[in-house]
N, C-alpha and C positions, 0 to 999 in steps of 0.2 A: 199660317198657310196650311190648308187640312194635307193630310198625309195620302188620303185617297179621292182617285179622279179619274173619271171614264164618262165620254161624253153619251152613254146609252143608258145611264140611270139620273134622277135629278140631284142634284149639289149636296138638297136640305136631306136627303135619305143616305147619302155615303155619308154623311155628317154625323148623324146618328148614328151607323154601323161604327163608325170611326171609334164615336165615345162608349160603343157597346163592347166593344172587343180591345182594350189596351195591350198593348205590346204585341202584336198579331198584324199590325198594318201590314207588312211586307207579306205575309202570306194570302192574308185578305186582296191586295193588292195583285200579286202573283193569279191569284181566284178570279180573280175580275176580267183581266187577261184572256185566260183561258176561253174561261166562262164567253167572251164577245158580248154581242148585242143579243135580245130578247131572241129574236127570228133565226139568228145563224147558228149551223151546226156548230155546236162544241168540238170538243176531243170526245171521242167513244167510250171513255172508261179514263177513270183517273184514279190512284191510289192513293192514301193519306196515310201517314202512319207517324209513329211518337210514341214515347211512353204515357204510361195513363198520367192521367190529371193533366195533359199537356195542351187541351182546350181543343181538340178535332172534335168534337161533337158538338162543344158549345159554339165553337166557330161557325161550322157549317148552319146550323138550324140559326142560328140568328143570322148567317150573310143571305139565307132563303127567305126567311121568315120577313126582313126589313125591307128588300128587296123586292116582295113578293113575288117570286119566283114559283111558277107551277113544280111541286116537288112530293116523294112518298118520302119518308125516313121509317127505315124498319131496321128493328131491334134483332139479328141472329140467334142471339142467345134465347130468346124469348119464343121465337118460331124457329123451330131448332130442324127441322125436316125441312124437305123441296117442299112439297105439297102445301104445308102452313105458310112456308112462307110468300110463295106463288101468290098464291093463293090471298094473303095478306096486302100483297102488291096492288095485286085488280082489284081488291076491295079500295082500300083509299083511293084509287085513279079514279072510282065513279063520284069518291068528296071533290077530286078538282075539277073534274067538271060539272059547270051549272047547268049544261043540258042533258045529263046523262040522271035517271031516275035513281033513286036510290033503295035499293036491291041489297039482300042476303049475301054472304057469302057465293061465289062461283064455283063448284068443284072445277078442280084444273089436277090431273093427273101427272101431267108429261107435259113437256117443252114444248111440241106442237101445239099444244087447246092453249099455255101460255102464249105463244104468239100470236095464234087465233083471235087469242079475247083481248090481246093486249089491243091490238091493230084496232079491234069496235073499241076498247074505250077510247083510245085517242084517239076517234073519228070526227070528234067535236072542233068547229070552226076554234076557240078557241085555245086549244090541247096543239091546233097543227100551228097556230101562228108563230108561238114562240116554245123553246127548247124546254123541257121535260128532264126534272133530276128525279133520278131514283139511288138514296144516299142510304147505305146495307152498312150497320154500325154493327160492331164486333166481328169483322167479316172474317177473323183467322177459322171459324165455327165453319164456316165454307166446305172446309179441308174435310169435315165430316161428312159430309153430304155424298151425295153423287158423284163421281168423276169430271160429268157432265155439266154442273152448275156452274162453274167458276168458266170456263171456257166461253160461256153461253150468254153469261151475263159482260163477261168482256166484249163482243163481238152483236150488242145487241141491238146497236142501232145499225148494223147490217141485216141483220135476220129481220128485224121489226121494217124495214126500209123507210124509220120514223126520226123525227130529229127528239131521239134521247141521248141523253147521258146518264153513266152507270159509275159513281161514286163509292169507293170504297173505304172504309176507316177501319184501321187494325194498330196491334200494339207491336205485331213482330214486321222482320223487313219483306219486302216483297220476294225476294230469294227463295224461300218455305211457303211461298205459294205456288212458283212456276211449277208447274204440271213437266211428266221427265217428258211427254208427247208433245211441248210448246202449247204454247198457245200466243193470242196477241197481247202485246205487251201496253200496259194503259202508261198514263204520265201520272210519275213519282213525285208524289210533293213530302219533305218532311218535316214535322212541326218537332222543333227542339223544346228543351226542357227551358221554366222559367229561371232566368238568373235571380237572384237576390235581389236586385234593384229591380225586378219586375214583378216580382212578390211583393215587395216593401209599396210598389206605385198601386196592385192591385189591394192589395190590403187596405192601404190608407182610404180607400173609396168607400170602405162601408161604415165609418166613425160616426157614430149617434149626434142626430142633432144637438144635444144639452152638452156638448164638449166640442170644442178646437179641433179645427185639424190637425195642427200642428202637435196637440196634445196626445191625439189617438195616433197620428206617427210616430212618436217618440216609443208609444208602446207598442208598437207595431216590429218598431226596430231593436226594443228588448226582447222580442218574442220570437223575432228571425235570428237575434243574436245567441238563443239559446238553442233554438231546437231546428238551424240550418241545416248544420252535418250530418241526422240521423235521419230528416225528415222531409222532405223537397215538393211532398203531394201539396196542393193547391186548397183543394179540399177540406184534409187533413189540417192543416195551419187554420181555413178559415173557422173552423170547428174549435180549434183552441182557442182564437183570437175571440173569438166568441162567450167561452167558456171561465177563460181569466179574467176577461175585463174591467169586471165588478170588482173581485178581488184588488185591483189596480186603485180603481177609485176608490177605496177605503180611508185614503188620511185625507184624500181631498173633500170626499163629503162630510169625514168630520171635522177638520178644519184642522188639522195637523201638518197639512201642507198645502201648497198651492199648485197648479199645472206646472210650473218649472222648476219644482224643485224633485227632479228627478233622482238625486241620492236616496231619499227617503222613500221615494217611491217605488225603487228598483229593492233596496231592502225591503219593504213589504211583502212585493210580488216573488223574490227570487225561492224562498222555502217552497213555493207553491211550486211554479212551475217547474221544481226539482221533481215532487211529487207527480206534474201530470207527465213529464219524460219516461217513468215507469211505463204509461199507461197507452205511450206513440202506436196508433191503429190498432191499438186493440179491442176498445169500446168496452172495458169488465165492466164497468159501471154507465148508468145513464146518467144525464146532464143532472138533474134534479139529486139525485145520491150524490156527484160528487160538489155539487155549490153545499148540501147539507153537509159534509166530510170540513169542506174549506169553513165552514160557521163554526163547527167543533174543531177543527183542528185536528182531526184524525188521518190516521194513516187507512190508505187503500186497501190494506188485509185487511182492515177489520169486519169489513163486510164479507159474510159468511160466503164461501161455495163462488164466490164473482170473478176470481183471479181467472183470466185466461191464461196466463202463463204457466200455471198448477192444475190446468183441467183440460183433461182429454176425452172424448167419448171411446170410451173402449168396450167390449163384449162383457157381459157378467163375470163367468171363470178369471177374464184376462187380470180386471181388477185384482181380483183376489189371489191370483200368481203374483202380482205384480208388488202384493201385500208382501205375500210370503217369502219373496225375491230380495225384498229390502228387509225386511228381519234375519232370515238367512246370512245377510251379506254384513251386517252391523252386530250381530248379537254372535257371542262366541257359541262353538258347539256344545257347549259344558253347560250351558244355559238352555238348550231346550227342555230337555227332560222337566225343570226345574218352571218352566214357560207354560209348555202344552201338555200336560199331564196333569190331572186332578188328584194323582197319587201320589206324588212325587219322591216322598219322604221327605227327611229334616234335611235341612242346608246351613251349614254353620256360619253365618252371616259375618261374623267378624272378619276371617280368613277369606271370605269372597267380597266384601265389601274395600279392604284392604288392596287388592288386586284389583280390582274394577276401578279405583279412587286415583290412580296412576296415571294414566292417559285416557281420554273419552274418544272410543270409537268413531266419531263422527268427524273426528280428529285426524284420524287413523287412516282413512278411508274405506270403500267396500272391499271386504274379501269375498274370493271365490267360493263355492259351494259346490256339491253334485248335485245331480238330477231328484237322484234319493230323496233328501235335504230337502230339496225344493216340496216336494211331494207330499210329504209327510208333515211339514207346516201346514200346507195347503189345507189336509185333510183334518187337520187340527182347527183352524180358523174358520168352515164352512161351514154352517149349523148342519146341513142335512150328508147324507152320504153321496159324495163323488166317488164315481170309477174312471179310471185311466184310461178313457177311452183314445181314439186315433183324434177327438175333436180336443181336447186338451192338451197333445203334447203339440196339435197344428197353431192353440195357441199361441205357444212357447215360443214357435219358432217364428211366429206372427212378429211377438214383443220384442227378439232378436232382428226382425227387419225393422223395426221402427227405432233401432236403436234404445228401448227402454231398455234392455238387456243385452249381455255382452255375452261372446264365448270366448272362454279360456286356456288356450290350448289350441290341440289340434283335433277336426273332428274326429279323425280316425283314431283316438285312443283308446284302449283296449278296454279301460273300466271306467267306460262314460260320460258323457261331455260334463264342463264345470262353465258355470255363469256367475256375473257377477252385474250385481243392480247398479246402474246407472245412472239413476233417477235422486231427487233431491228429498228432502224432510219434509216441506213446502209440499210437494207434488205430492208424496202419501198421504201427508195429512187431507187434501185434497179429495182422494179419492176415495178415502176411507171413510171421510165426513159423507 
């Protein structure tokens, strides 16, 4: 018995929304509700909100889309001002309608000429028959705008005296958008996050013809057995489920196993996906580098510069504080002379090598440093000549907000603050590459 029913669309097309949207009926359902029949006024404004990956986008565009529902869907992020996005509104209204010409952009300044030009485009017999969505994705981007936009688009099929509806999708709760001056309040719909059993039923749906269903479930549910707990985006998984799966089928295509012999299977795959947990949303590498890494059998460092977790974009100078911060912080004072000096004189290696050979630094942890110290590596390490200017120590105190560096102590001591590097071997190596 299909999940969704409303006698103002036909059977055979909820049928399809049905198998387009899994785990979603109830809210689909809820939509439909609201939504009524073609001709009648809607609710004025509705809210949607969830975490990402939680399917409010793909939901809506496919319950319009199958439905064929007169509708705009605009991107906030993308038309990031009133004007672009106005503006972006009345252009696609003139795509839905088939008697309206199709025209340039409309300059639209202010809310007035938007209500102006909204009213001619829906003037077309078929725009007044049935209700009009206008669906504003990423809409927390609102809060930037105007005072006045958020208000305006709530309230819009008063001002327009048109039968629209004004759809909103955002990730935070409606609470951080009321305005402190009120305004009218749309209806809250919330999409929760998928369970595991709603992962495991959307997954299993995109298994390659030349295998079992049963087969690409099994691996579907090794795949959510691993990377559940750190990982829950939607997206995210189907990227991996993507990504591993060959890897999977490796004893079966050689004939070392068969589809149910999952012990051997799961041992195949499991080194690997230890490997791709490192790399959860990070994207260091592309699909193509890491199946060639799985051919070789290599580890993910070994591609040069690609670690996101060791690369930052930082300022020229900051780098190279950053350098001098971590030698500073690892390498004893007795050693610089010895480091940064091309004079150095002799160092009796035995008695220093004897003492270094005790414990290893990295061991140890970082020690603290002064300003001085920091300074004086710096200008050691920099091929051409730095001055201390006021853009160098705003550095410093740059790298102290980002947490790559620490202060030790209290600021207000008498002979200068002391830092200590934060930052990992990995990470310099990184930077310094």
């Amino acid at each position: 018995m299909p999940n969704l029913e409303h006698p103002a669309y036909p059977a055979d097309a909820l049928l399809q929304l049905e198998s387009l949207v899994p785990c979603r009926e109830s809210q689909v359902s809820l939509l439909l509700s609201i939504f009524g029949e073609r001709q009648q006024f809607s609710f004025p404004s509705i809210f949607i909100y969830g975490h990402t990956s939680s399917g409010k986008t793909y939901v809506m565009q496919t319950l319009l889309n199958t439905l064929q529902l007169p509708h705009v869907f605009v991107n906030c992020v993308e038309y990031f001002t009133s004007r672009l996005l106005l503006e972006e509104i009345l252009f696609q209204l003139q795509s839905c309608s088939s008697e309206a010409e199709q025209t340039s952009h409309v300059p639209c300044d202010n809310f007035n000429d938007f209500v102006r030009l909204f009213k001619q485009a829906v003037a077309s017999q078929e725009l007044q028959d049935q209700t009009l969505y206008i669906v504003l994705d990423r809409a927390e981007q609102l809060r930037e705008m105007e005072a006045n936009i958020l208000p305006v688009f709530l309230r819009l099929q008063e001002l327009t005296d048109r039968n629209v509806t004004v759809v909103l999708l955002s990730e935070i709760v409606w609470e951080l958008f009321r305005p402190n001056t009120g305004c009218f309040e749309p209806f809250t719909l919330y999409f929760p996050d998928y369970s595991i059993g709603h992962l495991q039923k959307i997954l299993s749906q995109n298994h390659p013809p030349e295998y079992s269903a049963d087969f690409y479930a099994a691996y579907i549910n090794i795949l959510l057995g691993v990377f559940y707990m750190v990982c829950r985006d939607l997206r995210e998984l189907q990227h991996l489920a993507a990504l591993n799966f060959s890897k999977y089928c490796e004893p079966v295509v050689r004939g070392e196993a068969n589809e149910r012999d999952t012990r051997k299977l799961w041992k195949n795959i499991e080194p690997h996906l230890k490997k791709a947990m490192q790399t959860v949303y990070l994207r260091e590498i592309s699909s193509s580098q890491w199946e060639r890494l799985q051919r070789d059998d290599g580890e993910p460092g070994q591609l040069k510069g690609l670690s996101a977790h060791t690369h930052v974009e930082l300022p020229y100078y900051s780098k190279f504080l950053l350098i001098a911060a971590y030698l500073a912080s690892y390498n004893p004072v007795r050693t610089d002379k010895r480091f940064f000096l091309k004079h150095h004189g002799k160092v009796r290696k035995t008695n220093f090598m004897k003492k270094h050979e005790k414990t290893s630094n990295h061991l140890l942890g970082p020690k603290p440093f002064p300003l001085d110290r920091l300074l004086a590596i710096l200008y050691s390490i920099v091929d051409k000549r730095v001055s201390p200017t006021a853009n160098i120590f705003s550095q410093i105190t740059s790298l102290v907000t980002l947490q790559l560096l620490s202060i030790v102590g209290h600021n207000d001591q008498l002979d200068g603050p002391r830092y200590k590097c934060t930052v990992s071997l990995d990470f310099i190596r990184a930077i310094a590459r």
